[in-house]
The first five atom37 places (N, CA, C, CB, O) and aatype in JSON, in Angstrom:
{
  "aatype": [20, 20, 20, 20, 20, 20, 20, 20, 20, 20, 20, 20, 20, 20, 20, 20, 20, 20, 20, 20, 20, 20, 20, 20, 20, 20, 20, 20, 20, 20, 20, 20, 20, 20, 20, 20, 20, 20, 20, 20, 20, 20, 20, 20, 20, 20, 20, 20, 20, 20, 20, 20, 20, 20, 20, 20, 20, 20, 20, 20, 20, 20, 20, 20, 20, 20, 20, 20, 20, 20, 20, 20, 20, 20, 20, 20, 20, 20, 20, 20, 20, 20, 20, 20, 20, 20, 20, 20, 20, 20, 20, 20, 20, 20, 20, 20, 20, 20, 20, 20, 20, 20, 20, 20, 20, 20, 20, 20, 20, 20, 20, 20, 20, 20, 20, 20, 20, 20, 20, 20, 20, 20, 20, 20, 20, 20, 20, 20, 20],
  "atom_mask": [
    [1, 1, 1, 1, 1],
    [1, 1, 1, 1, 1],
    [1, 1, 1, 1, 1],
    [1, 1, 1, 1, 1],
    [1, 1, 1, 1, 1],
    [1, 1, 1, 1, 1],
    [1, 1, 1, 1, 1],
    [1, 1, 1, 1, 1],
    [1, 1, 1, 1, 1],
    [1, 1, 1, 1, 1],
    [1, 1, 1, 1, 1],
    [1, 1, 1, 1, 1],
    [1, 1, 1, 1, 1],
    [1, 1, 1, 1, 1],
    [1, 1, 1, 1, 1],
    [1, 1, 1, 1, 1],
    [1, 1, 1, 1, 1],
    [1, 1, 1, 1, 1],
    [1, 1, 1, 1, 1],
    [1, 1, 1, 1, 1],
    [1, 1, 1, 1, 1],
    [1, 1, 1, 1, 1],
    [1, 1, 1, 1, 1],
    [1, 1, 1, 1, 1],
    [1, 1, 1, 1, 1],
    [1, 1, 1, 1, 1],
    [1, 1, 1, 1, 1],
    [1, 1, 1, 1, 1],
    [1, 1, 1, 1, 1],
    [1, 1, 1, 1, 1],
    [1, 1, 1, 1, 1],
    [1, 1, 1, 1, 1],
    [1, 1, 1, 1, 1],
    [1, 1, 1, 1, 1],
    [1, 1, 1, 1, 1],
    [1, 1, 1, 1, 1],
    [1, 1, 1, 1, 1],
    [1, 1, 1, 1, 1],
    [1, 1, 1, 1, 1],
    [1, 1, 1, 1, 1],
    [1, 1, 1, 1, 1],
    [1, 1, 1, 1, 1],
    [1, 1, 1, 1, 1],
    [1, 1, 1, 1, 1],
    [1, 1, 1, 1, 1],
    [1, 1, 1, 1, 1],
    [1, 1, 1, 1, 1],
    [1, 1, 1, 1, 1],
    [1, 1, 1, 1, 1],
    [1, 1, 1, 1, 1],
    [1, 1, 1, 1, 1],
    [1, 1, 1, 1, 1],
    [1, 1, 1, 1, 1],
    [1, 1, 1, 1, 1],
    [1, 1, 1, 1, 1],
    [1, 1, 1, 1, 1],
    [1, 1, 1, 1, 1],
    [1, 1, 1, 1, 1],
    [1, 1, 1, 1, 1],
    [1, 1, 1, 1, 1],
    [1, 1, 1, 1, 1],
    [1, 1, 1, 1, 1],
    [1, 1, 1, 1, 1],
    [1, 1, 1, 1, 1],
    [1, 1, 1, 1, 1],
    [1, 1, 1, 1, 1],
    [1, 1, 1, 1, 1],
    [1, 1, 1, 1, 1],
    [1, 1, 1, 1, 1],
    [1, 1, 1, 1, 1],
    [1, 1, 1, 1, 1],
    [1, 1, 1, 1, 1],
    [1, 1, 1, 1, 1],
    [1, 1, 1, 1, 1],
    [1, 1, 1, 1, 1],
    [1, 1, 1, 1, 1],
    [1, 1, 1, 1, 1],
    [1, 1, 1, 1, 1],
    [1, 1, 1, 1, 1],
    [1, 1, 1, 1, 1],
    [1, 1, 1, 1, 1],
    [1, 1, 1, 1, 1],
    [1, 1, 1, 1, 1],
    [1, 1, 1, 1, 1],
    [1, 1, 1, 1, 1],
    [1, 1, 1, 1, 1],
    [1, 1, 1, 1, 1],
    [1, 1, 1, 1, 1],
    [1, 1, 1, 1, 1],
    [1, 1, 1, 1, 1],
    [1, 1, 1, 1, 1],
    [1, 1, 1, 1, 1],
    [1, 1, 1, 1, 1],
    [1, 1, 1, 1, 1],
    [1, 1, 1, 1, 1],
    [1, 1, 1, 1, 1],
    [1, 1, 1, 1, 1],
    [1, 1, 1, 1, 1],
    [1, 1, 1, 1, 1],
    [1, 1, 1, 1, 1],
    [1, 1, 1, 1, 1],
    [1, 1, 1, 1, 1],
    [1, 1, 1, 1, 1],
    [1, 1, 1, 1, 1],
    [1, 1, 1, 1, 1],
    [1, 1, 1, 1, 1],
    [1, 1, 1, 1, 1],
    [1, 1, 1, 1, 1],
    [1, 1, 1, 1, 1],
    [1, 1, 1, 1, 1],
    [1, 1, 1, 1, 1],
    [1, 1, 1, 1, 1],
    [1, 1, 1, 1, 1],
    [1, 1, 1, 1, 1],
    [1, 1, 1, 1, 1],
    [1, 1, 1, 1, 1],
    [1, 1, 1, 1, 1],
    [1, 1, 1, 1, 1],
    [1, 1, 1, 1, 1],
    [1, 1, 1, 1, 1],
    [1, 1, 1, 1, 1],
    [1, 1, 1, 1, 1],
    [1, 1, 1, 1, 1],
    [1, 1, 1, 1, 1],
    [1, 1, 1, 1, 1],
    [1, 1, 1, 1, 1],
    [1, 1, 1, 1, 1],
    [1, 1, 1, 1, 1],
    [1, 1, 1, 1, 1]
  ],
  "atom_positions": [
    [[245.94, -31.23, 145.77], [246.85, -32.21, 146.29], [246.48, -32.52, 147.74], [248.32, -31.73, 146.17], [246.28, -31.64, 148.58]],
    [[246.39, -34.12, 148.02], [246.0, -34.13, 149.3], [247.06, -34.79, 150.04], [244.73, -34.75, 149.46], [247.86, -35.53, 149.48]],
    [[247.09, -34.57, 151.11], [248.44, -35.08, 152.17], [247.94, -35.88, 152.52], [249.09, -34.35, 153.37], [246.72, -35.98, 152.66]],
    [[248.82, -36.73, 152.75], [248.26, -37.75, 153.4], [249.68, -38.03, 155.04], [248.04, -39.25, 151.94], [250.82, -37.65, 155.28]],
    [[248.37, -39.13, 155.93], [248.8, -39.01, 157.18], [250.72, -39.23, 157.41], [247.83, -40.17, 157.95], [251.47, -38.75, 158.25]],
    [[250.95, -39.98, 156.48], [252.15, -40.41, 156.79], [253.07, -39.21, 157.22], [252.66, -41.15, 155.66], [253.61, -39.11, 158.32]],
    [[253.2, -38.1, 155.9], [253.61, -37.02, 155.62], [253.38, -36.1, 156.83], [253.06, -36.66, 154.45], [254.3, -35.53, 157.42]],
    [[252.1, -36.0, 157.14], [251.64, -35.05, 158.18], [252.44, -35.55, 159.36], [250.0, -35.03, 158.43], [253.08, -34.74, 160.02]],
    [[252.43, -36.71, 159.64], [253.36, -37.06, 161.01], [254.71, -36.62, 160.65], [253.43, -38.77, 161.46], [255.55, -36.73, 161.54]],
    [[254.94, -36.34, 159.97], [256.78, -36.24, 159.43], [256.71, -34.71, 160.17], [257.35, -36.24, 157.07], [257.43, -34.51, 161.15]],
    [[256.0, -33.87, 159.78], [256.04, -32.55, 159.66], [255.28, -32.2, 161.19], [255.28, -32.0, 158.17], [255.4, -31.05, 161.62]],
    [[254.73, -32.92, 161.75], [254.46, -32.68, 163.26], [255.9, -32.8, 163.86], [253.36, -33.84, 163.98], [256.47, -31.82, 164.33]],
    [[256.6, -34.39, 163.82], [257.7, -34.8, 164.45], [258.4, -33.87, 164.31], [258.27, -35.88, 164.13], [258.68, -33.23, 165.32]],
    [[258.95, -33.43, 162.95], [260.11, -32.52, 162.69], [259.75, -30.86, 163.59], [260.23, -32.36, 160.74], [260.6, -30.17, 164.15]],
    [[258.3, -30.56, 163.48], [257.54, -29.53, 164.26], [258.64, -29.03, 165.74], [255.84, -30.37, 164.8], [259.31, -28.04, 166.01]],
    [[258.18, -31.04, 166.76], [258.57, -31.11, 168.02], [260.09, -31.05, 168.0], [258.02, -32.3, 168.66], [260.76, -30.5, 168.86]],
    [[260.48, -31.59, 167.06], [262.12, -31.87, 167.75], [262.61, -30.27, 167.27], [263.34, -33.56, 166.79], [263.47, -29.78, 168.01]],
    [[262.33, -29.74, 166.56], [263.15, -27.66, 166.32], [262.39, -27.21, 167.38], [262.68, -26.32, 164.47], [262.94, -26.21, 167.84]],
    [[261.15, -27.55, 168.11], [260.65, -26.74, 169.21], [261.67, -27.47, 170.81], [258.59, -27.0, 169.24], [261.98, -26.93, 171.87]],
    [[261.83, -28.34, 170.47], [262.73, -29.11, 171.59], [264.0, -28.27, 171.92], [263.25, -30.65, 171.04], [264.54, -27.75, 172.9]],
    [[264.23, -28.45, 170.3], [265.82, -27.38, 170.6], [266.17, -26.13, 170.56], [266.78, -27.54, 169.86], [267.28, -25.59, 170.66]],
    [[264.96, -25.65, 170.38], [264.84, -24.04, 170.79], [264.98, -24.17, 172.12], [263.43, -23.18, 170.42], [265.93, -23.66, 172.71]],
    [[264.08, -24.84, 172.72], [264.57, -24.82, 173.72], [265.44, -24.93, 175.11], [264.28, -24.86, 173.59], [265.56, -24.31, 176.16]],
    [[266.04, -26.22, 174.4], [267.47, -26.12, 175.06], [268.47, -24.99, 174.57], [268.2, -27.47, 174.82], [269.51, -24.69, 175.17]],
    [[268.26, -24.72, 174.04], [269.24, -23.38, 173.38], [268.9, -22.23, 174.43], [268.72, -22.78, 171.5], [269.62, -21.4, 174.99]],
    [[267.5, -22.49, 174.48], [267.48, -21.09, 175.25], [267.46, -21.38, 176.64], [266.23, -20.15, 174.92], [267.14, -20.35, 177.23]],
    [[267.65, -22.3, 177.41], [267.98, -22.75, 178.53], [269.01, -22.6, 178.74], [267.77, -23.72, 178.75], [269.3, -22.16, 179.85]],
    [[270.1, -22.9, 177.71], [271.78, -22.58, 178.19], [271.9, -21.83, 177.8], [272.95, -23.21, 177.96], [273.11, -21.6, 177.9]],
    [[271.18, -20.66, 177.03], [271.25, -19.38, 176.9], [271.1, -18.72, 178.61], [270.05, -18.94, 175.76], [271.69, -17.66, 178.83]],
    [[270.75, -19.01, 179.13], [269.9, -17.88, 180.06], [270.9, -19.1, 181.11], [267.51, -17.63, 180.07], [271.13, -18.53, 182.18]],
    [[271.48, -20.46, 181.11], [272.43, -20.49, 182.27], [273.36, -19.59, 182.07], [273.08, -21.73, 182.53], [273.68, -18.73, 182.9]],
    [[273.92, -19.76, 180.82], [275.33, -18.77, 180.86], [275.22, -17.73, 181.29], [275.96, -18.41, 179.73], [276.16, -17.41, 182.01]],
    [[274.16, -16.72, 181.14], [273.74, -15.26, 181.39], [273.57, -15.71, 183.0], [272.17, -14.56, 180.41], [274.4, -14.86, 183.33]],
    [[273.26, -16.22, 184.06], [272.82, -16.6, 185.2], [274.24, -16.78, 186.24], [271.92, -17.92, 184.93], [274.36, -16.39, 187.4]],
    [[275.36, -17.6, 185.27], [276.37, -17.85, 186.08], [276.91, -16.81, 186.84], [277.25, -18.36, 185.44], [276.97, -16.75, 188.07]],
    [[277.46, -15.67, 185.69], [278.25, -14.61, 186.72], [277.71, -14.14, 187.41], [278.84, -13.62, 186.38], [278.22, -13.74, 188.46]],
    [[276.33, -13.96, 187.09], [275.33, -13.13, 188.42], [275.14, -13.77, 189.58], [273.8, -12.84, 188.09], [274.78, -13.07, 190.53]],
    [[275.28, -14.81, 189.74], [275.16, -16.24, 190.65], [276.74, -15.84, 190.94], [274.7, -18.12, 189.74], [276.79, -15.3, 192.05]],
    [[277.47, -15.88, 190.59], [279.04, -15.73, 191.49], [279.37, -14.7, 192.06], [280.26, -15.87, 190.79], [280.22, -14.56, 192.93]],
    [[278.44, -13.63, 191.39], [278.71, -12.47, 191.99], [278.31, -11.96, 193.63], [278.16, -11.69, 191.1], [278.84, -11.35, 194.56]],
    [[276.61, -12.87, 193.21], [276.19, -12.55, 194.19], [277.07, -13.48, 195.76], [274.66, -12.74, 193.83], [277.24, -13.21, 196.94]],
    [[277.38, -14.54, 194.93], [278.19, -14.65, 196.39], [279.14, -14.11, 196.95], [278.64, -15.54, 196.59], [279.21, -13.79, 198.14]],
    [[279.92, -13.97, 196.13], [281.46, -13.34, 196.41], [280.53, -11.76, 196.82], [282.93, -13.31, 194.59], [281.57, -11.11, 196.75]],
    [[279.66, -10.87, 197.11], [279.15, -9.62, 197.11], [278.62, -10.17, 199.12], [277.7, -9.21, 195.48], [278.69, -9.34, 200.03]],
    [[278.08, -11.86, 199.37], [277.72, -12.01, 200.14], [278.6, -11.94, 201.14], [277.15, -12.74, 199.98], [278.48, -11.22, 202.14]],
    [[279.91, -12.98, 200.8], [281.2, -12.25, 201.5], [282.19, -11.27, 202.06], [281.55, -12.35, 201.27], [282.81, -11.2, 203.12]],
    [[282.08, -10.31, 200.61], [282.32, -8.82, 201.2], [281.78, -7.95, 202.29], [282.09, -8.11, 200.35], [282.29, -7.03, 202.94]],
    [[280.49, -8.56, 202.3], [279.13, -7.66, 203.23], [279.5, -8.42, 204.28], [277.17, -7.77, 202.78], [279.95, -7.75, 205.22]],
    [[279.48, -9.81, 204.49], [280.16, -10.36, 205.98], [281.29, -9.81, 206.47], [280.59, -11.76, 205.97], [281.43, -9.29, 207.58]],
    [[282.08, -9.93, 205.61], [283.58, -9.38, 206.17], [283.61, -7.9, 206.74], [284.71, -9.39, 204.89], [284.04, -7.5, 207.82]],
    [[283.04, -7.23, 205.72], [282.57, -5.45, 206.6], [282.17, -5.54, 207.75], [281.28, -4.51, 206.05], [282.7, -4.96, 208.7]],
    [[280.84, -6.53, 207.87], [280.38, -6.57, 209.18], [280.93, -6.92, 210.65], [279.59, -7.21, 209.03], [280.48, -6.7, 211.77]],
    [[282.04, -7.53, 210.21], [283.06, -8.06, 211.18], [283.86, -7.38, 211.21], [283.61, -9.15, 211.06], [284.4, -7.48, 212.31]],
    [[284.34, -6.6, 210.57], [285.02, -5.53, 210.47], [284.51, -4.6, 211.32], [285.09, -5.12, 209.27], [285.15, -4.42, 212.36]],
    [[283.69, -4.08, 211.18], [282.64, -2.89, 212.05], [282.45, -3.21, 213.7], [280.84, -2.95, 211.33], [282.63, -2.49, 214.69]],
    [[281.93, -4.81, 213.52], [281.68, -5.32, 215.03], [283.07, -4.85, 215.76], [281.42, -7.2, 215.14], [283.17, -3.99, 216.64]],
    [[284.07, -5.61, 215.21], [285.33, -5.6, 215.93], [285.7, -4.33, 216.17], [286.37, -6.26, 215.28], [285.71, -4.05, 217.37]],
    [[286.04, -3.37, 215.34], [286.35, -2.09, 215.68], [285.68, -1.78, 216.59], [286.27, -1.23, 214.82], [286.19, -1.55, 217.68]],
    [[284.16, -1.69, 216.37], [283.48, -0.96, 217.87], [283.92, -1.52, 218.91], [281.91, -1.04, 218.12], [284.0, -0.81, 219.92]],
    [[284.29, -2.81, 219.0], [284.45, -3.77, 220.12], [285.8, -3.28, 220.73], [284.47, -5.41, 219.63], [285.9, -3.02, 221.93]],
    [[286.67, -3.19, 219.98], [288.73, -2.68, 220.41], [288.07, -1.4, 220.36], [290.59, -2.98, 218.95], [287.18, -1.78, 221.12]],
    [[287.78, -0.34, 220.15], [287.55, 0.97, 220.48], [286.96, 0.71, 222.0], [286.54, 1.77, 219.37], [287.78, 0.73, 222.92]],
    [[285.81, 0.51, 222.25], [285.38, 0.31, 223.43], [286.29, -0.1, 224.51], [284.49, -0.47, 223.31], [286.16, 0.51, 225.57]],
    [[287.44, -1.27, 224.43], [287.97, -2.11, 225.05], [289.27, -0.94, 225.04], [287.98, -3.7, 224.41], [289.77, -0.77, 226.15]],
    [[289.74, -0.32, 224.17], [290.38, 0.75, 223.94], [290.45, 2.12, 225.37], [289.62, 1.16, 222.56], [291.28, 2.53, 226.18]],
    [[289.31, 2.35, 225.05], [288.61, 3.14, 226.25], [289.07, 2.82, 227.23], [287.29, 3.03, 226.49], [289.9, 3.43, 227.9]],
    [[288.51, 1.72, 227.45], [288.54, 1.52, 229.05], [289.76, 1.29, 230.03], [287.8, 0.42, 229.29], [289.83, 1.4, 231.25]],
    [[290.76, 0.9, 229.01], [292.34, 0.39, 229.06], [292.83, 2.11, 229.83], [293.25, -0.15, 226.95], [293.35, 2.46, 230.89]],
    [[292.19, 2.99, 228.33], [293.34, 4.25, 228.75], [292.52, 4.74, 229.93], [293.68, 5.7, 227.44], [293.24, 5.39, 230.69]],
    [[291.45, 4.65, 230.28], [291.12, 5.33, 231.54], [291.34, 4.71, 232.54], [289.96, 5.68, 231.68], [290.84, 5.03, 233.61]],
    [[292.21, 3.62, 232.38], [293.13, 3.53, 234.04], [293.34, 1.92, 233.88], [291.98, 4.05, 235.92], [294.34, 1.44, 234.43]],
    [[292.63, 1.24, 233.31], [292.26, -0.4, 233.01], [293.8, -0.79, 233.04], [291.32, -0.86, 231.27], [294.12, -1.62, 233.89]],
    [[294.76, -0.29, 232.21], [295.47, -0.78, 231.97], [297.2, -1.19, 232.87], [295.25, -0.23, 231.03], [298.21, -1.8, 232.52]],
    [[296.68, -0.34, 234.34], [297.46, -0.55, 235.03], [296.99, -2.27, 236.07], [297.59, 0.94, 235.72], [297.54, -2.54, 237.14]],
    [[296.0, -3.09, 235.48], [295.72, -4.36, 235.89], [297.07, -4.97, 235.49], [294.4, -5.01, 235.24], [297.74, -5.53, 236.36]],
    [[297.56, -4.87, 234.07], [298.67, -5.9, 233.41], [299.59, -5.54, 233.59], [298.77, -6.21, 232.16], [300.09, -4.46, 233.91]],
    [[300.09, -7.1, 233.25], [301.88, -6.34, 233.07], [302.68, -6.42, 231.73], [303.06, -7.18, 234.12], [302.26, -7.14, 230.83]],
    [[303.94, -5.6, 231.58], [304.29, -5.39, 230.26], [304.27, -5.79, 229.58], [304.9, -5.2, 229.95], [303.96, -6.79, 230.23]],
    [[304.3, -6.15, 228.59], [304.54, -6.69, 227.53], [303.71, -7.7, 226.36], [305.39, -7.13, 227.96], [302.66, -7.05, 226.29]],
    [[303.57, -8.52, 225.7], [302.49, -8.88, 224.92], [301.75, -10.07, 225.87], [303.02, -9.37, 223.37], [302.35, -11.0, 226.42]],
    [[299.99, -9.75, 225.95], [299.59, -11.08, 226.31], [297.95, -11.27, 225.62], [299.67, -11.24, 228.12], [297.37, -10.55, 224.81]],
    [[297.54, -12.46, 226.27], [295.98, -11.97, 225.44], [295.32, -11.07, 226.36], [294.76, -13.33, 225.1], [295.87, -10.89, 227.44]],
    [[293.95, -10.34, 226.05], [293.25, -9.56, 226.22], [291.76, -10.08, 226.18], [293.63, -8.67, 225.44], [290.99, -9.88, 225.25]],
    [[291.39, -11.01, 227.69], [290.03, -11.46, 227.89], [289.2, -10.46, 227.2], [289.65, -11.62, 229.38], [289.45, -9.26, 227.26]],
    [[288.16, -10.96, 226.51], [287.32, -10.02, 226.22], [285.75, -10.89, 226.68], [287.58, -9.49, 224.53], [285.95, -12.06, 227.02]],
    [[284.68, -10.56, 226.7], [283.61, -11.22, 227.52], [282.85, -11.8, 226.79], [282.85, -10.46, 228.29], [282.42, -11.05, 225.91]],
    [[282.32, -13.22, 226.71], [281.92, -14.09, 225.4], [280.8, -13.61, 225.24], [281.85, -15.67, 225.42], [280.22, -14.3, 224.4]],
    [[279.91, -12.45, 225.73], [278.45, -11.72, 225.45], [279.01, -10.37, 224.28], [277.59, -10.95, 227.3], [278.21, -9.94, 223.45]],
    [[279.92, -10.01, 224.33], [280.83, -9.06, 223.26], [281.07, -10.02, 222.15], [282.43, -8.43, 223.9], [280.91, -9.67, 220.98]],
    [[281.4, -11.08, 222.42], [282.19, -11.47, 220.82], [281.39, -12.27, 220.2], [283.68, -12.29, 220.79], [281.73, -12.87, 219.18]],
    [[280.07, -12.39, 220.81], [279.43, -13.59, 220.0], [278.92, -13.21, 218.72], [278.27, -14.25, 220.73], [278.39, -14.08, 218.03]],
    [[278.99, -12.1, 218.34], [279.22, -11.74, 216.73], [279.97, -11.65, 215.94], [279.03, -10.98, 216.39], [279.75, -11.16, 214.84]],
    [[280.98, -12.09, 216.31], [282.7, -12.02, 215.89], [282.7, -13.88, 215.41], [284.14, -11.44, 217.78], [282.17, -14.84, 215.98]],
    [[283.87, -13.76, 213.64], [284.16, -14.94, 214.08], [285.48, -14.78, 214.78], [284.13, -15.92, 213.01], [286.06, -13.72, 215.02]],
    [[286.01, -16.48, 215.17], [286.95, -17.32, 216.21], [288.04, -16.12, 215.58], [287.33, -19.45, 215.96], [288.28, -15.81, 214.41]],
    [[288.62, -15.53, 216.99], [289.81, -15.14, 217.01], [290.73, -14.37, 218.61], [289.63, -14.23, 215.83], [290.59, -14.78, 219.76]],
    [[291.17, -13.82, 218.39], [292.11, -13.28, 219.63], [292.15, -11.94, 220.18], [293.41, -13.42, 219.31], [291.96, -11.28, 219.16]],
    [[292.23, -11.38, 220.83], [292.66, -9.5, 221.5], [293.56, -10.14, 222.0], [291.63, -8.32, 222.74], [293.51, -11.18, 222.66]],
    [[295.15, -8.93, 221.41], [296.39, -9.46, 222.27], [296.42, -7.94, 222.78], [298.0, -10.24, 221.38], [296.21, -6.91, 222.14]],
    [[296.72, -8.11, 224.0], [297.27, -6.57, 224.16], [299.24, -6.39, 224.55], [296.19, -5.86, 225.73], [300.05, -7.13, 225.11]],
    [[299.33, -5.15, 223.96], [300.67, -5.11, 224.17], [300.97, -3.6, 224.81], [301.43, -5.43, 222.77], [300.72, -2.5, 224.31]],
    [[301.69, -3.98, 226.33], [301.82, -2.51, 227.02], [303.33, -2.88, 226.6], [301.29, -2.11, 228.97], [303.71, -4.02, 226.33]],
    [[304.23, -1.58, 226.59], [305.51, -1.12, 226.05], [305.45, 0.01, 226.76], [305.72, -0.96, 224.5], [304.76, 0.86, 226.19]],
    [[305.94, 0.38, 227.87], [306.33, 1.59, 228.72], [305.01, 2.09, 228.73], [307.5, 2.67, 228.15], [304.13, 1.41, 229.27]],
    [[304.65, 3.62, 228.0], [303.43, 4.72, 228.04], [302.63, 4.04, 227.04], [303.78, 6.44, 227.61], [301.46, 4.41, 227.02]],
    [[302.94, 3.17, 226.24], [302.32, 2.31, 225.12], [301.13, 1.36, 225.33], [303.33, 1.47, 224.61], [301.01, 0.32, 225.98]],
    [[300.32, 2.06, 224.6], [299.44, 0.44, 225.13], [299.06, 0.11, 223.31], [297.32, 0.75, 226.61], [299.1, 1.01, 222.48]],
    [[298.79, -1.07, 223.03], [298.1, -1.4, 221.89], [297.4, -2.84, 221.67], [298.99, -1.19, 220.92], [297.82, -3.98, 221.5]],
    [[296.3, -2.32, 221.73], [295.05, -3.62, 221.66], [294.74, -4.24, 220.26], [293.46, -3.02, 222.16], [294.09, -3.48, 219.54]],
    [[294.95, -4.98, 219.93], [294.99, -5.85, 218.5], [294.15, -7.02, 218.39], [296.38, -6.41, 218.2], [294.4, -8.08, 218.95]],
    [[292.77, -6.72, 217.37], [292.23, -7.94, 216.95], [292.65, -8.76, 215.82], [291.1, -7.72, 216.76], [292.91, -8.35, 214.69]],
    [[292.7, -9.98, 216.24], [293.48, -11.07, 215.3], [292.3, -12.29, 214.85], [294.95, -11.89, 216.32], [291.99, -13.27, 215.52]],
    [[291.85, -11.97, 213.74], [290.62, -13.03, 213.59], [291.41, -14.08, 213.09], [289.28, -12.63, 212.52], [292.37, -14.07, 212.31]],
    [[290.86, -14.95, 213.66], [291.49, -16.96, 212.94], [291.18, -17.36, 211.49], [290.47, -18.56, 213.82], [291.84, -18.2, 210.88]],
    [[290.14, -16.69, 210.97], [289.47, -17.61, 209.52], [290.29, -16.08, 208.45], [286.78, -17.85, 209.44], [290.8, -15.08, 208.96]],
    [[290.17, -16.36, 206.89], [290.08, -15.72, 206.08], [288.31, -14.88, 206.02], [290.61, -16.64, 205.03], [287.26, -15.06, 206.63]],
    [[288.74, -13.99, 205.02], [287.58, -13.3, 204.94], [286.29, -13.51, 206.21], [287.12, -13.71, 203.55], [285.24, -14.14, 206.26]],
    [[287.48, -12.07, 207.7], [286.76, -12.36, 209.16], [287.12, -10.8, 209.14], [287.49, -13.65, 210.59], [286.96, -10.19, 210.19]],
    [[287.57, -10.14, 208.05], [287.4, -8.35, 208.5], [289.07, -7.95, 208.63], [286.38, -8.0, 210.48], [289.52, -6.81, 208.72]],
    [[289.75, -9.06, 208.6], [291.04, -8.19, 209.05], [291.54, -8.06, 210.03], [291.05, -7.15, 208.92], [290.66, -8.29, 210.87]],
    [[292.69, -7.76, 210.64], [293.07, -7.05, 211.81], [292.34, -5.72, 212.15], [294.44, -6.8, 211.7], [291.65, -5.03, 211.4]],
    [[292.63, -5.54, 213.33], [291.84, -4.36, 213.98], [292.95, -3.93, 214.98], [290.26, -4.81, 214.77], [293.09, -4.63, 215.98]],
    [[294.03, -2.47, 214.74], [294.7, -2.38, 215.38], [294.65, -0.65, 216.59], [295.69, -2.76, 214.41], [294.56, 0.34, 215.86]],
    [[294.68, -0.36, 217.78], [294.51, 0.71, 218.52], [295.82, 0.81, 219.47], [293.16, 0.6, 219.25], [296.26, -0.02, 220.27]],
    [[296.18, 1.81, 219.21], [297.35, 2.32, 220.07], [296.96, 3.35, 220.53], [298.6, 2.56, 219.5], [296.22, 4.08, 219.89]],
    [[297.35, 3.6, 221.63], [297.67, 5.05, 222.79], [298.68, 4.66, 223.39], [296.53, 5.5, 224.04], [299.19, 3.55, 223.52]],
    [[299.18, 6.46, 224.07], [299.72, 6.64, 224.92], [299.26, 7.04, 226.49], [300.31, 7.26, 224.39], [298.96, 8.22, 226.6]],
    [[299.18, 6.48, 227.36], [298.79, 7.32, 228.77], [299.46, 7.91, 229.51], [298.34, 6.76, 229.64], [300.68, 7.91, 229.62]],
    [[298.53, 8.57, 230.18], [299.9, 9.55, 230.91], [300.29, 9.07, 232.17], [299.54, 11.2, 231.25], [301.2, 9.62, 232.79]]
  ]
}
């Protein structure tokens, strides 16, 4: 039995179009598998920022901490205000505030970041003598 061309083109065409859609199949196979790993990794990129701001700041109010109880803190006066801090310190920080609040023997230095996912508050209290 001999084939003839007509036939043979049928069976090429039909060939391309199941190789076509294998392959889209397996293209949105492997997006779906791609998505959560792709969301993850961002939302994982965020967490790691936010730590890091987290970390900066603490070292930063610990330091600023320091210096308050070893005598700094008889510059102010009572009660809540902001707490200059020096724009060569915060330029790793995002946009936010140091309030400090003296209350008698009280002192407490508080970082207040402006954005979401910026680390949190950062809070230090002492007493001096």
């Amino acid at each position: 039995m001999v084939i003839t061309s007509k036939y043979r083109n049928r069976s090429r065409r039909f060939q391309s179009g199941a190789l076509m859609t294998d392959l889209i199949v397996g293209l949105g196979i492997l997006v779906i598998a791609l998505m959560p790993l792709a969301y993850s990794l961002a939302q994982e990129h965020k967490v790691i920022r936010a730590s890091y701001y987290k970390a900066a700041a603490m070292e930063i109010i610990d330091g600023e901490m320091e210096i308050l109880m070893a005598g700094e803190w008889r510059e102010f006066k009572e009660g809540s205000q902001p707490y200059p801090l020096p724009p060569e310190i915060v330029k790793n920080l995002p946009p936010g505030k140091a309030v400090l609040t003296i209350t008698g023997k009280l002192i407490r230095l508080e970082w207040q970041p402006g954005q979401k996912y910026s680390g949190g508050k950062i809070l230090r209290e002492g007493v001096v003598k």
